[in-house]
C-alpha positions as CSV (number, residue, x, y, z in Angstrom):
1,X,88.7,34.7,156.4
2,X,89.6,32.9,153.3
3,X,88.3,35.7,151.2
4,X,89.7,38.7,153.2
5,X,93.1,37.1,153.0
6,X,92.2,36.8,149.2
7,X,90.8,40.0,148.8
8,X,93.5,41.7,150.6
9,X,96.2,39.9,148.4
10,X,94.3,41.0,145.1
11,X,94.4,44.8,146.5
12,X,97.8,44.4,147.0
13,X,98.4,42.9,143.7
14,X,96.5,45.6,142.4
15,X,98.8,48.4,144.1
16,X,101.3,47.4,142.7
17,X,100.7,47.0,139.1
18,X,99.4,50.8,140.2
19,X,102.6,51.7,141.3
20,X,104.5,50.4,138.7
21,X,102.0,51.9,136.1
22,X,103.0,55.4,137.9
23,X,106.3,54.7,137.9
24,X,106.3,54.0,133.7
25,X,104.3,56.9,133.3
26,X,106.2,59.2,135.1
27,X,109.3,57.4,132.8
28,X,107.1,57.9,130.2
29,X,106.5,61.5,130.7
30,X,110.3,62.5,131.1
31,X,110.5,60.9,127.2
32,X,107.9,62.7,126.0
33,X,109.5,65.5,127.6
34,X,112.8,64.8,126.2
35,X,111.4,64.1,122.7
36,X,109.3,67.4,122.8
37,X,112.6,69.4,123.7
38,X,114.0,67.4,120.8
39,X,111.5,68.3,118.1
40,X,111.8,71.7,119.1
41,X,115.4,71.9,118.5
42,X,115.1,69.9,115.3
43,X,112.8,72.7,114.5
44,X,114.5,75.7,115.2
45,X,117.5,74.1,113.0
46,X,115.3,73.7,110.7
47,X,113.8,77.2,110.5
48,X,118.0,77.9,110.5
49,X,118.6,75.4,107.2
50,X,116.0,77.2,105.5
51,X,116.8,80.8,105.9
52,X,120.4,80.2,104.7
53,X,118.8,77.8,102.3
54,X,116.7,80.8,101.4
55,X,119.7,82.8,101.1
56,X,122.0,80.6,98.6
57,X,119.4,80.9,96.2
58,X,119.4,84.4,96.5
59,X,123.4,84.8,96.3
60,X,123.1,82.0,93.8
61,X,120.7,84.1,91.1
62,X,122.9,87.2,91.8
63,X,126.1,85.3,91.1
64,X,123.5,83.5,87.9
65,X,122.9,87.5,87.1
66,X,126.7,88.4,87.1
67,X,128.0,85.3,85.0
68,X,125.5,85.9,82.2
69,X,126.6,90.0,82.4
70,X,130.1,88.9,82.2
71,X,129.5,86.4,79.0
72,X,127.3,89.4,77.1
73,X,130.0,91.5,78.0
74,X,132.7,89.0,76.6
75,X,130.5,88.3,73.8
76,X,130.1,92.5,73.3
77,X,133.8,92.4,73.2
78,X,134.3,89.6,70.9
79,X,132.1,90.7,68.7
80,X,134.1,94.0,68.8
81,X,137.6,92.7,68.2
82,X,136.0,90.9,65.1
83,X,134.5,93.7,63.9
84,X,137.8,95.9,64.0
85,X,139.7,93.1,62.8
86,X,137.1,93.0,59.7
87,X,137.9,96.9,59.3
88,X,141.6,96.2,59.8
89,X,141.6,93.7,56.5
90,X,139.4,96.1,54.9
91,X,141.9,98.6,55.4
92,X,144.5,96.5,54.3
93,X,143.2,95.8,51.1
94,X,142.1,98.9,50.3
95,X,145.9,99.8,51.1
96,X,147.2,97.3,48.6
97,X,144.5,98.1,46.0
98,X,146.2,102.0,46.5
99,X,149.7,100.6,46.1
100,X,149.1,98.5,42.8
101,X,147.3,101.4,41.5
102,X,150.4,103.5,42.3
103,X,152.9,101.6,41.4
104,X,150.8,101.4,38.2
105,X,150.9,105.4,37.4
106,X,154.7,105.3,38.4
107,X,155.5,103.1,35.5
C-alpha cells in the first residue's frame, strides 16, 4: 500500500507541475501574442518612416535642384551687372577722352 500511496502522490505531484506548465504556457502564449501584435505595429511604422523618409530625399534634391538654379541665376546676374558696369566705365572714358579732345579744338 506503501507504494500506491507513493505512486499516487508522485501522479499528483506530477499533475501539477502539468498544470502549472499549462498555465505558463498559455501565459506564455498571450506574450508571444502580444509581442507578435507588437512587431507588427513596429513594422507598419516602420514601412511609414521610410516612405516619408523616401520622400524628404526626394523634396530634399528638388529643393538641392532649385538652390543651385537660384545661385546660377544670381551668378548669371552678377556677372551681368559687372559686365554693364564694365561698359558703363567704358563709356565713360570714352566720354572724357571726347571732351578733352573737344575742349582741345575749342581752344
Amino acid at each position: 500500500m506503501n507504494s500506491l500511496d507513493e505512486k499516487e502522490k508522485k501522479l499528483t505531484s506530477a499533475l501539477e507541475k502539468l498544470k502549472n506548465i499549462k498555465i505558463d504556457d498559455a501565459n506564455e502564449n498571450e506574450l508571444v501574442s502580444e509581442l507578435k501584435n507588437k512587431k507588427k505595429q513596429l513594422e507598419i511604422e516602420k514601412t511609414e518612416l521610410e516612405e516619408k523618409y523616401q520622400n524628404l530625399q526626394k523634396e530634399h534634391e528638388q529643393l538641392s535642384q532649385k538652390l543651385s538654379d537660384f545661385e546660377k541665376k544670381d551668378l548669371d546676374k552678377k556677372s551681368r551687372h559687372q559686365e554693364f558696369s564694365e561698359k558703363i566705365d567704358e563709356l565713360n572714358q570714352e566720354t572724357d577722352t571726347l571732351l578733352e579732345e573737344i575742349d582741345k579744338w575749342q581752344m
